[in-house]
N, C-alpha and C positions, 0 to 999 in steps of 0.2 A: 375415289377422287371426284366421281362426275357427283355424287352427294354431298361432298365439300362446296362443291364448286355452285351447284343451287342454292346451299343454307345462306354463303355468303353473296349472291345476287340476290337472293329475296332477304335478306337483310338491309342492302344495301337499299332497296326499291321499298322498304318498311320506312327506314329511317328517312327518305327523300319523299317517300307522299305522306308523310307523317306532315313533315314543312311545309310543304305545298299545300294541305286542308289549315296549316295555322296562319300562315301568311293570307290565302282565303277568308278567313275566317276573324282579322283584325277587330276590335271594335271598334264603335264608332267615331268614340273619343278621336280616339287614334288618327282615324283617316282625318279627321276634322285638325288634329294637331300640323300633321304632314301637310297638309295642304295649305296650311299657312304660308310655310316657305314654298310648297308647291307651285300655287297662281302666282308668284312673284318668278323662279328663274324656270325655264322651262325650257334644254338642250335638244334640238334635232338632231340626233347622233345615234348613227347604226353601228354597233360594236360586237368584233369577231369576243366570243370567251372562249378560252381552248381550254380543253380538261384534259391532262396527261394521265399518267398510268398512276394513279393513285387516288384513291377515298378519303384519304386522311384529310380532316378539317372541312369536307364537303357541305355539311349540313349548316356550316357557320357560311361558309361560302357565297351559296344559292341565298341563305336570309337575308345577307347583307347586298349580293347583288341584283334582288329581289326590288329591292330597293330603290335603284335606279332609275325602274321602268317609270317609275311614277314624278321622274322628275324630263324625261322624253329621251329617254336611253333606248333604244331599241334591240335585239340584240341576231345574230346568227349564232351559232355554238359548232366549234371543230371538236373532233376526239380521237386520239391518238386510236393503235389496233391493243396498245395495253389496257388502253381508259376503255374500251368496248368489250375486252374481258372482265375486267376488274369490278364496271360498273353493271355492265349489264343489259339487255336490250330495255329489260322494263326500269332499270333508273333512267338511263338514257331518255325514255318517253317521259319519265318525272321531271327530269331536269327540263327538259323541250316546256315542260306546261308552266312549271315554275318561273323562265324565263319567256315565257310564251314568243320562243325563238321560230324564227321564221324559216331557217332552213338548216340542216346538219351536214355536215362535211366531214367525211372518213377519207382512210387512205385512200381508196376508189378514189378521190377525185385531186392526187396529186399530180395530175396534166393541166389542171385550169386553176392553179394558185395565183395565179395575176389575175384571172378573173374575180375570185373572190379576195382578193386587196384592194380590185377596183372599188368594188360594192360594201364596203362599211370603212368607217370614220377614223376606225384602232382597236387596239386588239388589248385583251386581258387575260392573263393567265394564272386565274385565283390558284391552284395549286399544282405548284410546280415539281417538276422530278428533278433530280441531281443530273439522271442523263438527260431532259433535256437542258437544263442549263449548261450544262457541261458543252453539248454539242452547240448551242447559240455563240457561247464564251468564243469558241475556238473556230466560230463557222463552218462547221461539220452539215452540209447539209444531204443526211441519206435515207431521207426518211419523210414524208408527206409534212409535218410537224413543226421540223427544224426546219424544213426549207422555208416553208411558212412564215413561220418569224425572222430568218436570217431577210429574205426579201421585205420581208415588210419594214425592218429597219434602214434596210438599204434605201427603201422610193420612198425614207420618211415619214413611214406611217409611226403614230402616237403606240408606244408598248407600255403598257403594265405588267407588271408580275411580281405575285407574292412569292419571295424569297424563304418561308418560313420550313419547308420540307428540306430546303436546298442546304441550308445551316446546320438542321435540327431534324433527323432523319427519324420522322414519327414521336417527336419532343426529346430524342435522345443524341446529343452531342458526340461525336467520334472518339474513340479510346485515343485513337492515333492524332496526337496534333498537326502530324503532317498532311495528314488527311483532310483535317479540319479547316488548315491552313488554305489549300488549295481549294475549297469551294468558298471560302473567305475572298481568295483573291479572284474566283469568277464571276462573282456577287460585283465586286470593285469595279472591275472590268465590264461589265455588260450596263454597270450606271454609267462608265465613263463612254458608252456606245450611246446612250441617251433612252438607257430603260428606265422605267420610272418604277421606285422598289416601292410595291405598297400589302400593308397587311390589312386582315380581315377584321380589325376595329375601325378602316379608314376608305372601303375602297369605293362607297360614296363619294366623302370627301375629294380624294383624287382623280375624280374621274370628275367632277363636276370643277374641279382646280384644272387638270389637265382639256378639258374641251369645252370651256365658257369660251376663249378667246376664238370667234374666228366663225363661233354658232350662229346660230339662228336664234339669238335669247329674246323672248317675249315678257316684256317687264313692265308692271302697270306702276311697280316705283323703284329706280334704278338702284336708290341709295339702299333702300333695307334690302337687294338683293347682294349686293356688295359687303352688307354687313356682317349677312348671313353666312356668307361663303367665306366672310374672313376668322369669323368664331372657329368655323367649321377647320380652319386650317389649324386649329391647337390641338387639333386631336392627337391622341397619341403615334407614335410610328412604333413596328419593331424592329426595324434596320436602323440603325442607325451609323451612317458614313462619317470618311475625313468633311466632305463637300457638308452632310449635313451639320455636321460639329459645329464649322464657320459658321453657317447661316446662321443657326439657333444661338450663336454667343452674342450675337451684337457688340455691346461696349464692355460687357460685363464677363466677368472673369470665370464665371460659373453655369453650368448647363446642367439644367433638372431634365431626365428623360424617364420614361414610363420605368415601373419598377422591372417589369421582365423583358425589355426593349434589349435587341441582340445588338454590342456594338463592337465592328469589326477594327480588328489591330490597327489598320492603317489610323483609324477614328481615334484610336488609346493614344498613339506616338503622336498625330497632330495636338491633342492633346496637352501632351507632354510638352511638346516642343513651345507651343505658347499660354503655357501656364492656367490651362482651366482645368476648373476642378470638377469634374462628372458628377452629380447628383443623383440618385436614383430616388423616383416619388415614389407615390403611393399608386 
């Protein structure tokens, strides 16, 4: 066991400083591309990322919210006592460099969770576990994690969270619909609490949508910053809600969503009930 348990830590710690010398290592093109939009919006915003008890979609994770820093995202990082088995002490240091996070918070410091809500801007939970959505859902709070988020949506702080593990447990959907059903309906329920659901093709986009209002934006031309951020909102989603169904219909009878975009029942029946026809793109 204890040599299972090293092959997949130093796996996990392969695959993450793998990312971290690529992201490193961008060319130059590149950063010359990014910085385009770059010197135009520019957020002062310290954000909690919490990494629960799973690896799955990690390496997509960390690239995309890699991402961030360079538009003045800042970050801290929480980690469940699962996420510190699972991931490891030397991912953990990967993840720390990759987000060149300023400080880590484990169970040990489930006495000063108001302290640390005081000090960043909202919280992200690129890869989420069924138990903790489950406990957020039902405000279970018995565990450093959950109470975390349960308080931080209480005193209003900004939540994210990819839904993608919570639906699709390791890309494989429940035998049992009933099963299925119920993390369907705490998905619903924790948007109707005011989480904002975002996947790992978008969570630039919604982080720079969810905390432009209210920042610190330093803008040498308002409008292309405005433009930028509004292209940026077509991106794809993979949730797709009743709430989002409406928005995206506007006047029009029909809604195209990403081809492998998850869209939950309540979404099919509002649907149904006024006459749109769900498109699936490319």
């Amino acid at each position: 066991m204890g040599c299972l348990n090293m092959n997949k830590y130093n796996l996990t710690n392969d695959i993450v400083s793998g990312l971290v010398q690529k992201i490193n290592n961008r060319p130059s093109n590149t950063i010359i591309a990014d910085r385009t939009y770059e010197q135009h919006t520019h957020l002062n915003q310290h954000i909690l990322a919490v990494f629960t008890g799973t690896n799955f979609g990690l390496n997509e994770a960390l690239k995309e919210l890699s991402k961030a820093r360079r538009y003045g995202f800042s970050f801290d990082m929480a980690i469940t006592e699962n996420g510190e088995e699972i991931i490891g002490s030397q991912g953990i240091a990967s993840i720390k460099s990759s987000l060149q996070a300023e400080r880590i918070y484990t169970e040990r410091d489930k006495l000063i969770f108001g302290e640390i809500l005081e000090s960043v801007d909202g919280i992200i939970v690129p890869m989420t576990t069924q138990d903790t959505a489950t406990k957020l859902a039902l405000g279970i709070q018995d565990c450093f994690i959950s109470t975390l988020l349960w308080q931080g949506l209480w005193h209003g702080k900004k939540v994210l969270i990819d839904f993608e593990n919570v639906l699709s447990y390791r890309g494989n959907k429940s035998k049992l619909p009933m099963l299925q059903q119920m993390m369907n309906d705490y998905v619903e329920k924790l948007q109707k609490m005011s989480v904002k659901s975002v996947n790992k093709n978008n969570y630039l986009v919604e982080m720079l949508n969810a905390f432009k209002d209210g920042s610190n934006v330093a803008t040498a031309n308002n409008q292309y910053s405005q433009n930028a951020v509004t292209e940026l909102e077509h991106a794809p989603r993979q949730v797709i809600t009743e709430s989002d169904l409406v928005n995206m219909r506007a006047n029009n009878k029909e809604v195209t969503v990403p081809m492998r975009a998850i869209i939950t029942p309540l979404a099919y029946d509002k649907a149904k009930e006024l006459g749109i026809r769900i498109i699936r793109g490319h």
